[in-house]
N, C-alpha and C positions, 0 to 999 in steps of 0.2 A: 469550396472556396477556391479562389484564385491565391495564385505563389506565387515569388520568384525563382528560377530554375536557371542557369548556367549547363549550358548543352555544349562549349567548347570556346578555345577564344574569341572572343568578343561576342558572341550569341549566346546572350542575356535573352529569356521569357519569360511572361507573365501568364501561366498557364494553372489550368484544372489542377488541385492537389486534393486529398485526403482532408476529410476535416480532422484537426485535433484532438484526440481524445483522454483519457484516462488510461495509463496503460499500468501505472506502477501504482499500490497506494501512498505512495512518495511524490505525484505527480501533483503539478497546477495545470490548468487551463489558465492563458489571460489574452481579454482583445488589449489586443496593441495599439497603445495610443498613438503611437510615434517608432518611425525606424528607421533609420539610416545606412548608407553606402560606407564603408570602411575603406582605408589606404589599402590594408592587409588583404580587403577582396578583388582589389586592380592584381595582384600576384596570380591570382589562378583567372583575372578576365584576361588577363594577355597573355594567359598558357603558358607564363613561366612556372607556375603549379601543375603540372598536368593532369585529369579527371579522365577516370575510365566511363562513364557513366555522366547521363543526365545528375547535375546535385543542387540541392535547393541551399539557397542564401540566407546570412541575413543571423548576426549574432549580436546585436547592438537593438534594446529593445526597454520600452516601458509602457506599462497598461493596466487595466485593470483586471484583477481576477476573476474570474467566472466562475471557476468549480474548482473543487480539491480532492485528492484521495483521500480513503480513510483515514492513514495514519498521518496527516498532514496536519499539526494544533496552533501552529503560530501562525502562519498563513492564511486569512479568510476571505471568502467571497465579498466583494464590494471594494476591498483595496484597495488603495493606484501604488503599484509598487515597482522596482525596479534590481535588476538580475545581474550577473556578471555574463561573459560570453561563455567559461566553463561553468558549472552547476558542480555542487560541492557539498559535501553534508557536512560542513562546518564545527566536525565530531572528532575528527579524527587527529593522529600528531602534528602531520603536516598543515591542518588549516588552525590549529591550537597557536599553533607555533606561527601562525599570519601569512601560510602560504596555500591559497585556497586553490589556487590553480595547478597546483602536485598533489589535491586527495587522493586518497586511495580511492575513490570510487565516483571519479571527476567523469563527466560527461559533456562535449562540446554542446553547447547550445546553435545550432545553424539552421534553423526555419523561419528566422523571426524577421525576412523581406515579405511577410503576409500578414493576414486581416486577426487573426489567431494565432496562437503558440503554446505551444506544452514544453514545460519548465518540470525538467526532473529533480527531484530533492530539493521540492519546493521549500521546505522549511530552512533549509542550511545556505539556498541558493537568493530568495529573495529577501527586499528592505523595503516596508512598508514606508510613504511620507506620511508625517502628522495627518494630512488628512486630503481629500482630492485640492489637487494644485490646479488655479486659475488656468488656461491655455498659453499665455506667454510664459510662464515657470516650466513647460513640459519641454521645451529644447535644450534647456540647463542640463533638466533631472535625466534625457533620455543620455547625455555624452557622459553620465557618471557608470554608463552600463559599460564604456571601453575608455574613450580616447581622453577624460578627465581620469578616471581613475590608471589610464595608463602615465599620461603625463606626470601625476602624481608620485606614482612609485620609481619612475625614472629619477625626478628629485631628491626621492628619498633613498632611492639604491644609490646616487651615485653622494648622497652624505651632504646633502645642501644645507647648509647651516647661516642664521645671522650674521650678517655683514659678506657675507661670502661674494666671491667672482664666479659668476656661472656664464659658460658657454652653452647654446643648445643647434646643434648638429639637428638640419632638419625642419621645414617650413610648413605639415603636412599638421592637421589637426593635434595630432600628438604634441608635436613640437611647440607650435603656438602654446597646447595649456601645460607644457612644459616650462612655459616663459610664466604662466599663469600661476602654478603651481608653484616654480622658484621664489617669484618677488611673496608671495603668502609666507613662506618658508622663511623671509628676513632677508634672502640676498640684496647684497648694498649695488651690486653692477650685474646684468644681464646682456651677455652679447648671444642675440638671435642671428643665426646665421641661412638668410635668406636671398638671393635674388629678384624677390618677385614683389614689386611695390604696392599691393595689395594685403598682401601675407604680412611685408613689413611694418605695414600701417597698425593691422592687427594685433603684431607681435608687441609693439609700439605703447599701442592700449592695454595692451597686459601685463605691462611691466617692463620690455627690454628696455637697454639706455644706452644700447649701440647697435649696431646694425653690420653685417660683414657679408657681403655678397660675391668672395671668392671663394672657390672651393680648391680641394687638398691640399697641398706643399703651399699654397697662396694664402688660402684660408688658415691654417697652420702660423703661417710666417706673420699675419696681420694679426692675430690672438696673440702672440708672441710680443709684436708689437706695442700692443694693448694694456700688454701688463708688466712692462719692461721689462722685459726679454724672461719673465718668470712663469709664464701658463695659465688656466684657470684652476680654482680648486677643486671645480664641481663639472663636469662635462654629463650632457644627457644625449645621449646617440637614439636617436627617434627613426630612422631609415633602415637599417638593415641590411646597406651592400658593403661590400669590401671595402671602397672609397670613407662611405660615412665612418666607419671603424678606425681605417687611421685616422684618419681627420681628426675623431675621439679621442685616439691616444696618446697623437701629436699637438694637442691642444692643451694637456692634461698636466699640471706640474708635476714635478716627483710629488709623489705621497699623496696628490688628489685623487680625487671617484670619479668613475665612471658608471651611469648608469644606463645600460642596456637594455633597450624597450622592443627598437626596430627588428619584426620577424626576419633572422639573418637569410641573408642570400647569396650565395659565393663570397662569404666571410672566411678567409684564412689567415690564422696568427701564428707567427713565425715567433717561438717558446722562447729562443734566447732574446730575442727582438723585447718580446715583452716582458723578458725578466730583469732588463737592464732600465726600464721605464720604471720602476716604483710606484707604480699608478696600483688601485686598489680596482675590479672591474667587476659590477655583480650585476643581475638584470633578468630577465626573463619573462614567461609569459604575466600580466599584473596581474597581481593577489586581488583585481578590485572588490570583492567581497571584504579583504581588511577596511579598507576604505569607503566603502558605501554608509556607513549613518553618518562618520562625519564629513562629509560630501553632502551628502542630502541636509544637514543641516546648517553648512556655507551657502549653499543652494537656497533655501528657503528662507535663510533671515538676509539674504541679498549680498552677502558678501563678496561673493564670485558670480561671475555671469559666465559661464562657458560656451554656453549658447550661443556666443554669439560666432563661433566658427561654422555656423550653417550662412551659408549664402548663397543659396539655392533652395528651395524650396518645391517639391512637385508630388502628384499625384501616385502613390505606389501604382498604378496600373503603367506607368512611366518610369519605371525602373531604368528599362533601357536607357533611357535617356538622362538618366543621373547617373549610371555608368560611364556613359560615353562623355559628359561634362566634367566628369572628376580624371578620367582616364589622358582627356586633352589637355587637364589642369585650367580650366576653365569656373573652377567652384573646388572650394578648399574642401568642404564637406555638405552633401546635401540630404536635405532631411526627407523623407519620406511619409508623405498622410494616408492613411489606410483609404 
């Protein structure tokens, strides 16, 4: 089968791979229905990641099973199910406890920009839907494999509660179902904090009810504004650079959350700086395995539409070129067809 392969910055291929096989009997096979380009995979196409080696892409995925290992019993052939980007045997303390992406025996899933994929610790890692979902339900169901289930735990680490004032730092697929995620959660005011009249139209649909298209000490100063002169409760930092962080923090009332989604990048916090903020700041890679049945079941009875952050659309043998449209910020998120 054909893949996609990252040979260095910006040289994206669609080349000869390895078929998928059976390696663990912990393992699935599933064809992929559906896959997508991620914000987190623009970090290593523009060589701010640096790669020793040719590496294949592609951690955002849903499909149907094909084969199972032996000891796989929940999992069956026929499926259409849907994965987190870690694989997790959803056994152990740390996925007990709803943090599936610290198991002790967590595995990144990153092959899934192809026609096939093999899902380690099928049973602990995948979420069967009720039953196969029509073709317009698979854009939904495939953004619950990162950037819905990221957005979500952004809301929930940073303590989003009814009637609340949420800020969300961040216009990038995350952010947007960050805005999606908060108004679900009961927030009574959503400030999406965007520049780009597209994104904000989006953010718009999914609940914001302000709009703040300055950034740092500006953006700071007009959330400030916003809530006479007291902050938001709830802040979700979706980006991951230094900038997006204060912004976060400076946004943030005493005694609000912050919740921390965006893969940091030259983030450094100055200890007294932040212990004089009162801000509570928790985040990390998303548990989305806590969150996938009830996700898949906002999904299915129509609740949410997540989907609707793909606006592009193209052929996975086109990879390249869903790169280079998300990378020019041309397309918020673009979906990939096998």
């Amino acid at each position: 089968m054909k893949g996609t392969m990252l040979y260095g910055p910006r040289d994206i291929r669609f080349e000869e791979r390895p078929d998928p096989a059976i390696t663990l009997p912990t393992d699935a096979i599933l064809r992929v229905a559906a896959a997508c380009v991620c914000g987190s995979d623009l970090w290593s196409y523009r060589g701010l990641n640096p790669i020793k080696q040719p590496s294949p892409m592609g951690h955002e995925y849903c499909g149907i099973v094909e084969e199972v290992g032996g000891a796989v019993t929940v999992v069956k052939p026929g499926q259409f199910v849907i994965g987190s980007f870690f694989a997790s045997d959803n056994t152990c303390a740390h996925c007990r406890a709803g943090y599936q992406t610290a198991c002790v025996q967590r595995e990144l899933v990153s092959t899934a920009q192809a026609p096939r994929l093999r899902v380690p610790l099928a049973d602990g890692t995948l979420v069967a839907t009720p039953e196969l979902p029509s073709g317009h339900m698979i854009p939904s169901l495939l953004t619950l494999s990162d950037v819905m289930g990221t957005g979500w735990f952004a809301a929930v680490a940073a303590n989003v509660r009814p009637g609340a004032t949420v800020a969300v730092v961040g216009d990038g697929a995350v952010g947007l179902l960050g805005v999606l995620a908060a108004r679900r959660m009961g927030a009574a005011r959503i400030v999406a904090m965007s520049r780009h009249a597209p994104r904000q139209k989006l953010a718009r649909e999914f609940g914001a009810t302000d709009i703040v298209s300055e950034r740092g000490d500006e953006a700071v100063a007009r959330i400030k504004d916003l809530t006479n002169g007291v902050g938001a409760d709830s802040v979700l930092e979706c980006v991951g650079t230094g900038e997006a962080m204060r912004q976060a923090i400076g946004s943030t009332r005493p005694g609000g959350s912050i919740g921390c989604v965006g893969v940091p990048h030259g983030v450094e916090l100055d200890g007294r700086e932040l212990f004089m903020t009162f801000v509570h700041l928790h985040g990390g890679p998303a548990p989305v395995r806590r969150f996938l049945p009830e996700l898949i079941n906002l999904v299915w009875s129509g609740a949410i539409h997540p989907g609707k952050v793909f606006d592009l659309t193209l052929p996975l043998a086109q990879v390249a070129d869903a790169y280079k449209a998300m990378d020019e910020r041309r397309a918020i998120k673009v979906l990939l067809q096998p």
